[in-house]
TORMARRO-844714 format. One record per atom (N, C-alpha, C): atom name; x, y, z. Coordinates in steps of 0.1 Angstrom, whole numbers, plus 5000, padded with zeros to 4 digits. Atoms other than C-alpha are relative to their C-alpha. Example, Ala and Ser with C-alpha at 12.3 -4.5 7.8 and 13.67 -1.06 7.14 Angstrom:
# residues 2
SITE  name  east  north    up
SITE     N  5009   4988  5000
SITE    CA  5123   4955  5078
SITE     C  5009   5012  5000
SITE     N  4991   4989  5000
SITE    CA  5137   4989  5071
SITE     C  4992   5011  5008
//
This chain:
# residues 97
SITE  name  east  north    up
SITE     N  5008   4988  5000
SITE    CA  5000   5000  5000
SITE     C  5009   5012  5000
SITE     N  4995   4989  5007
SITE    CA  5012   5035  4986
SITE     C  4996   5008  5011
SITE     N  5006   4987  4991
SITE    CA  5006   5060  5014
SITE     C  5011   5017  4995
SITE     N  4992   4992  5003
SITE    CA  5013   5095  5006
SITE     C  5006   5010  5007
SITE     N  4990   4993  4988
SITE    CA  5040   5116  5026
SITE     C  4998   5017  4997
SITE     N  5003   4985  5004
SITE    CA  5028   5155  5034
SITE     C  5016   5006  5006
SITE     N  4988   4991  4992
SITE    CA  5057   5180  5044
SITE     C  4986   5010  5014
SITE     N  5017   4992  4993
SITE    CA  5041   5200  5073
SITE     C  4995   5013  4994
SITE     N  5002   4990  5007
SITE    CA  5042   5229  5051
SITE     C  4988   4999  4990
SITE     N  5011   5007  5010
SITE    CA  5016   5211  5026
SITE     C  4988   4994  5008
SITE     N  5013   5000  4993
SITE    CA  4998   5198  5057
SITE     C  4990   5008  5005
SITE     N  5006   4990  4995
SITE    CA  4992   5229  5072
SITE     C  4991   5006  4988
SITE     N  5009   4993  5009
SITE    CA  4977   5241  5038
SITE     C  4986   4991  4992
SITE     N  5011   5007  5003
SITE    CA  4954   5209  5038
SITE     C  4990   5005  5014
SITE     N  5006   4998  4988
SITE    CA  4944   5218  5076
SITE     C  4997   5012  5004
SITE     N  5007   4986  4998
SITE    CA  4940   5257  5069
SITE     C  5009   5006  5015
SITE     N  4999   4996  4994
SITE    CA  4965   5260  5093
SITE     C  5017   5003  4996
SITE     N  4984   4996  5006
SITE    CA  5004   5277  5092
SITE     C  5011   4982  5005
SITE     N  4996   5007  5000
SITE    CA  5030   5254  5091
SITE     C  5008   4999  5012
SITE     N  4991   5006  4982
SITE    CA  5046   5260  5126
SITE     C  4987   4997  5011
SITE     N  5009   5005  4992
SITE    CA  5011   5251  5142
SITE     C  5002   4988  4996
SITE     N  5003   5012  5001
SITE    CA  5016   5217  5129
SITE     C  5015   4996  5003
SITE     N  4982   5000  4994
SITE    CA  5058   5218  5138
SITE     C  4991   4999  5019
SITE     N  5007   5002  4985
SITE    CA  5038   5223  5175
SITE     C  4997   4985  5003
SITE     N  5008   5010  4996
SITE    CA  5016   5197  5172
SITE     C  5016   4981  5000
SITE     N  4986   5015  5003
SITE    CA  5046   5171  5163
SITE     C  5002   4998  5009
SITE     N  4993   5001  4988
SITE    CA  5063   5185  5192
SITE     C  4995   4997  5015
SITE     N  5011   5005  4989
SITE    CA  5036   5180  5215
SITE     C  4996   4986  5000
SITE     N  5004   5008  5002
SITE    CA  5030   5149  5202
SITE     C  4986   4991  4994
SITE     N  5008   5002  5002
SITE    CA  5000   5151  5193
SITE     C  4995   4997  4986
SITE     N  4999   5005  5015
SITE    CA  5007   5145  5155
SITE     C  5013   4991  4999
SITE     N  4993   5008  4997
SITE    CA  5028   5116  5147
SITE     C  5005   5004  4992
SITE     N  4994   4999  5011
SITE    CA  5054   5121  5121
SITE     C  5010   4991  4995
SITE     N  4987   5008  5004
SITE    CA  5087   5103  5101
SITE     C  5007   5010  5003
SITE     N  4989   4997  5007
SITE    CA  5120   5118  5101
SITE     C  5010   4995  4991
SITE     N  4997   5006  5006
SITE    CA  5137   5115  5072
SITE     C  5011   5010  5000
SITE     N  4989   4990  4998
SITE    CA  5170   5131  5076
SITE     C  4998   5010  5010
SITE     N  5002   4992  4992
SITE    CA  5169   5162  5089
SITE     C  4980   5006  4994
SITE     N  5014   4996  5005
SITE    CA  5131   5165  5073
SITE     C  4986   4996  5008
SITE     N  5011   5004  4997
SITE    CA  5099   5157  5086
SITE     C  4989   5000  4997
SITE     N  5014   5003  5007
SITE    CA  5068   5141  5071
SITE     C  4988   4989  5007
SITE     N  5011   5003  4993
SITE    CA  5038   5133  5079
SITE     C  4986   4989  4990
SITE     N  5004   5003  5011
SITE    CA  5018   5103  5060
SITE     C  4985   4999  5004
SITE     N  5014   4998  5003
SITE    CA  4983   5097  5054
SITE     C  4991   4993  5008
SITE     N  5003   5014  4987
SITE    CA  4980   5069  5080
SITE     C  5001   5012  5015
SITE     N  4993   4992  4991
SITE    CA  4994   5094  5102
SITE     C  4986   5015  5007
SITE     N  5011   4985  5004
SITE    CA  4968   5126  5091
SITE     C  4989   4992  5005
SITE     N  5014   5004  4996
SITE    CA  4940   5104  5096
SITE     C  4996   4993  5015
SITE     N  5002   5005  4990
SITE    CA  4947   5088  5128
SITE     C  4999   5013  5014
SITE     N  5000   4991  4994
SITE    CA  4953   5124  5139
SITE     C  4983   5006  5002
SITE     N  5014   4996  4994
SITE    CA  4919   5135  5134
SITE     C  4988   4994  5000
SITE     N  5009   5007  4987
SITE    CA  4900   5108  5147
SITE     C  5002   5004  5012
SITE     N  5002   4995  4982
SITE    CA  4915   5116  5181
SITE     C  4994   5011  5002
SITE     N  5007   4986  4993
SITE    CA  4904   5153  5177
SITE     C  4983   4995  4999
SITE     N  5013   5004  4998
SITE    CA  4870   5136  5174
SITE     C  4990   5008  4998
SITE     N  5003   4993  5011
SITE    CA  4859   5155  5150
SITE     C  4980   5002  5004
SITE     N  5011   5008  4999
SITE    CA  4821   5136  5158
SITE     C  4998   5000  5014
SITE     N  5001   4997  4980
SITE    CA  4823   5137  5199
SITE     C  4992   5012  5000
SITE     N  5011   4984  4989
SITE    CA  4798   5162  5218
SITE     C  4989   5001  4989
SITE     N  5009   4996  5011
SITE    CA  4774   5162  5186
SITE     C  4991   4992  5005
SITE     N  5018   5008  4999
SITE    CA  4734   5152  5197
SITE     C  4994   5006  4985
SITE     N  5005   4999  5010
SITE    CA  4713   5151  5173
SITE     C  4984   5000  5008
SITE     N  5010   5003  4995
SITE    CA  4676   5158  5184
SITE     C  4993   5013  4991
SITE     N  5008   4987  5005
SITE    CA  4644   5189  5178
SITE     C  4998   5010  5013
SITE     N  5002   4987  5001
SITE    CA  4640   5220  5182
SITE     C  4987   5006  5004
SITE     N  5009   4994  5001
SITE    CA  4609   5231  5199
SITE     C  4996   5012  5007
SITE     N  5007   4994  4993
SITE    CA  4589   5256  5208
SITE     C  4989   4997  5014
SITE     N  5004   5008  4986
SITE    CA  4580   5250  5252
SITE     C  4996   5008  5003
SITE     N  5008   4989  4994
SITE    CA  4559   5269  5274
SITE     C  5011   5008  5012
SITE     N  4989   4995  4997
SITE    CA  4593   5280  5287
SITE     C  5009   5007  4995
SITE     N  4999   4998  5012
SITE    CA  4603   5285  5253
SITE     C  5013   4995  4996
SITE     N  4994   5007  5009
SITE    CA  4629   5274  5229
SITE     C  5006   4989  5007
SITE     N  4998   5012  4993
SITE    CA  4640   5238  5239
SITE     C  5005   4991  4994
SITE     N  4994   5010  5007
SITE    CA  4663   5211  5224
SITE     C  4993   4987  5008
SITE     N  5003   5008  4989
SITE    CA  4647   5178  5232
SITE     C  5011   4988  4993
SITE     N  4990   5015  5000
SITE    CA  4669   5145  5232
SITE     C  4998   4993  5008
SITE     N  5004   5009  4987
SITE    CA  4657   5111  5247
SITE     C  4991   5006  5010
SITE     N  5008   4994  4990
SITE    CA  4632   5132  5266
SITE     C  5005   5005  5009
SITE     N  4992   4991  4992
SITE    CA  4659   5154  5277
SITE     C  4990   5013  4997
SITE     N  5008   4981  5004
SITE    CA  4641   5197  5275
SITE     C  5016   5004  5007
SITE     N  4987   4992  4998
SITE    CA  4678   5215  5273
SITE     C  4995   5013  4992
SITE     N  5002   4986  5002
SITE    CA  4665   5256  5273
SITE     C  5014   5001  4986
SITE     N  4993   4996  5014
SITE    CA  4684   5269  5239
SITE     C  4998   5017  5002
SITE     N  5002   4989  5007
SITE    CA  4687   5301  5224
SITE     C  5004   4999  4987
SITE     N  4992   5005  5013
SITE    CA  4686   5296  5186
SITE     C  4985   5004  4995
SITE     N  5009   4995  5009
SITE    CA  4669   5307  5157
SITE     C  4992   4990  4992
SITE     N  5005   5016  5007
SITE    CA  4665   5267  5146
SITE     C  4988   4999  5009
SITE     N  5010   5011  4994
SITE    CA  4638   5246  5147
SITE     C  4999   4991  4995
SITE     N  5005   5011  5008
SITE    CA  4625   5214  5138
SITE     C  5013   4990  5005
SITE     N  4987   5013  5003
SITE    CA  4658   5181  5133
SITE     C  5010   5010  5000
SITE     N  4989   4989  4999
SITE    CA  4690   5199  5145
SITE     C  5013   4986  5004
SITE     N  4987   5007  4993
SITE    CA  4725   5181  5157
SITE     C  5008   5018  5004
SITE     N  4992   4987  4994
SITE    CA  4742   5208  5183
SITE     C  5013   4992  5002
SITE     N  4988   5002  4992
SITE    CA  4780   5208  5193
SITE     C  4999   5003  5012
SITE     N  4993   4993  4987
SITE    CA  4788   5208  5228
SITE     C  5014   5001  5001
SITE     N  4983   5005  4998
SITE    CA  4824   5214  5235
SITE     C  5001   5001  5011
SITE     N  4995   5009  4987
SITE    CA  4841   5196  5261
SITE     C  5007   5009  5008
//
């Protein structure tokens, strides 16, 4: 299998982000990389295992939107979580952790 090798300079411009936020993340560990000399790349096995952990899909419900005699109200599982939102109806909210 052919995996293909990013520089982080090339990563950062798939990830919308500069290339010393992704030099960080190496050094933090939190991205895995090769070195290959003095170079460092980053393969596609690598990219993708990275953002699974950020869990891209974590803290997302999926539920509605209604109008309560308390007023706006997300329900889920016959949860009533108060909102403020301009939605209604089939929603999925983020919570962040």
């Amino acid at each position: 299998m052919k995996d293909a090798l990013y520089t982080p300079e090339e990563l950062g411009e798939i990830l919308k982000i500069s290339k010393y936020t992704v030099y960080e993340m190496i050094k933090r560990g939190d991205l895995e990389a090769h070195r290959i000399g003095r170079s460092l790349r980053i393969s596609e096995q690598q990219l993708d295992r990275f953002l699974k952990k950020q869990g891209s899909g974590r803290n997302v419900l999926s539920g509605t939107v209604k109008d309560t005699d308390n007023g706006k109200a997300f329900l889920i599982n016959g949860l009533e979580i108060l909102v403020s939102t301009p939605l209604a109806g089939d929603v999925q909210i983020h919570i962040p952790p």
